[in-house]
C-alpha positions as CSV (number, residue, x, y, z in Angstrom):
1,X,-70.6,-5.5,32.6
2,X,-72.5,-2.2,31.9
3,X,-73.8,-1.4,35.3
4,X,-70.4,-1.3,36.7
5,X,-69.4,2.4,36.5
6,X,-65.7,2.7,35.9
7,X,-65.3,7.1,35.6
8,X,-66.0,8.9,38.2
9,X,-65.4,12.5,39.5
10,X,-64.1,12.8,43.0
11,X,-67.1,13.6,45.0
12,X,-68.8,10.9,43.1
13,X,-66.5,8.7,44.1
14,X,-66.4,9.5,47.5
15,X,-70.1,8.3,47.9
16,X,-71.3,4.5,48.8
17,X,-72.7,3.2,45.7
18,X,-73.7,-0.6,44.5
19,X,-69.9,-0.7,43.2
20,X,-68.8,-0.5,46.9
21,X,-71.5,-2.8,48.2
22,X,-70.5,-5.4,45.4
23,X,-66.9,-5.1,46.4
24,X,-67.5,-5.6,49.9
25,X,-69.2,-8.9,48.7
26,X,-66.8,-10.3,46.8
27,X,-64.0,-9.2,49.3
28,X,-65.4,-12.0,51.7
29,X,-66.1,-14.6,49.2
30,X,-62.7,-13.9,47.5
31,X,-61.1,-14.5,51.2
32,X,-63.5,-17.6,52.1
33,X,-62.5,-19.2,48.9
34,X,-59.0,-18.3,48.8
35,X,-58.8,-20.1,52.3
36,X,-60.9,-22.7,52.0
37,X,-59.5,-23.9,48.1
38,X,-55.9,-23.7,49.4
39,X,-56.5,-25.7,52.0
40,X,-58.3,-28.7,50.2
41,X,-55.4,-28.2,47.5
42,X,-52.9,-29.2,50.0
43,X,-55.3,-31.7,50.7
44,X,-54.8,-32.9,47.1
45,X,-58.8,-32.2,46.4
46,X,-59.6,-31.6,43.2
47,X,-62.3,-29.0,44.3
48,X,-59.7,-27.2,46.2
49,X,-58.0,-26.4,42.9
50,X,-61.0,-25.3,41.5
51,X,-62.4,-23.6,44.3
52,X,-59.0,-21.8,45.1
53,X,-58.9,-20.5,41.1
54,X,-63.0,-18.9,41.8
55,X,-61.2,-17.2,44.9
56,X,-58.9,-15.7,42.4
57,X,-61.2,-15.0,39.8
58,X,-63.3,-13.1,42.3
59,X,-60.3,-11.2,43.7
60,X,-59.4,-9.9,40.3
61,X,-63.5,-9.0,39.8
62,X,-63.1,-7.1,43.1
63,X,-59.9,-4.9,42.3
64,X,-61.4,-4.5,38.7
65,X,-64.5,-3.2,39.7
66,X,-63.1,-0.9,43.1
67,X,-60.1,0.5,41.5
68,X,-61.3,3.2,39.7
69,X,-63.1,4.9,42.6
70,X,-59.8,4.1,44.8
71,X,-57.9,5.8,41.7
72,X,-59.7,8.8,41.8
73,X,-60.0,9.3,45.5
74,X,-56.4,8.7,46.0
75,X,-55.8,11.3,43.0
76,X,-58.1,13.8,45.0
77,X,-56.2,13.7,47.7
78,X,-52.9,13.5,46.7
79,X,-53.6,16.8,44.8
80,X,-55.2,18.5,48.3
81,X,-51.9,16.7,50.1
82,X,-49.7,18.7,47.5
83,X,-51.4,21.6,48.3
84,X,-51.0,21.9,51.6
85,X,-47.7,21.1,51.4
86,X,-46.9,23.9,49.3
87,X,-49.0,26.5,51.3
88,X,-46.9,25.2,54.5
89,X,-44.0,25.6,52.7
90,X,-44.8,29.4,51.7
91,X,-46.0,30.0,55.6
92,X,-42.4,28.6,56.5
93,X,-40.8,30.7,53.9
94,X,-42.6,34.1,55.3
95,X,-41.6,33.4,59.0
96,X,-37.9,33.0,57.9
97,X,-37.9,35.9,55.9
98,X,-40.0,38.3,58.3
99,X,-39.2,36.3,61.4
């Protein structure tokens, strides 16, 4: 799947794009047919089984496809999270010190 983009750089990925659109798209499908395909599979339906395996299939496409912007957005802000933590910490530091 070439027009999938799977790099991106944090602002990038902090932007709607197709790749969020499509994902938003397969979340409902994936949860239509993951409920609907278990339900005929306790039913004993042979469709269930099949329809409950697209609902998989379409969850994995989902995470495949979202995960790298998630990935890089969570890396952004684990990195800003660090540094405020460390600049709080030095602020605490100085008012012990010269407090």
């Amino acid at each position: 799947m070439g027009f999938i983009r799977r790099n991106w750089t944090p602002g990038e990925a902090d932007e709607w794009t197709k790749e969020d659109w499509i994902a938003v798209i397969l979340s409902v499908t994936s949860y239509i047919l993951l409920m609907v395909g278990t339900v005929l599979s306790f039913l004993l339906n042979i469709w269930g089984f099949f329809i409950f395996a697209l609902g998989i299939l379409s969850t994995f496409l989902m995470h495949w496809i979202i995960d790298p912007k998630l990935k890089t957005v969570s890396e952004e802000y684990e990195k800003k999270q660090h540094e405020y933590l460390e600049n709080l910490e030095h602020k605490v530091r100085w008012e012990e010190i010269h407090g």
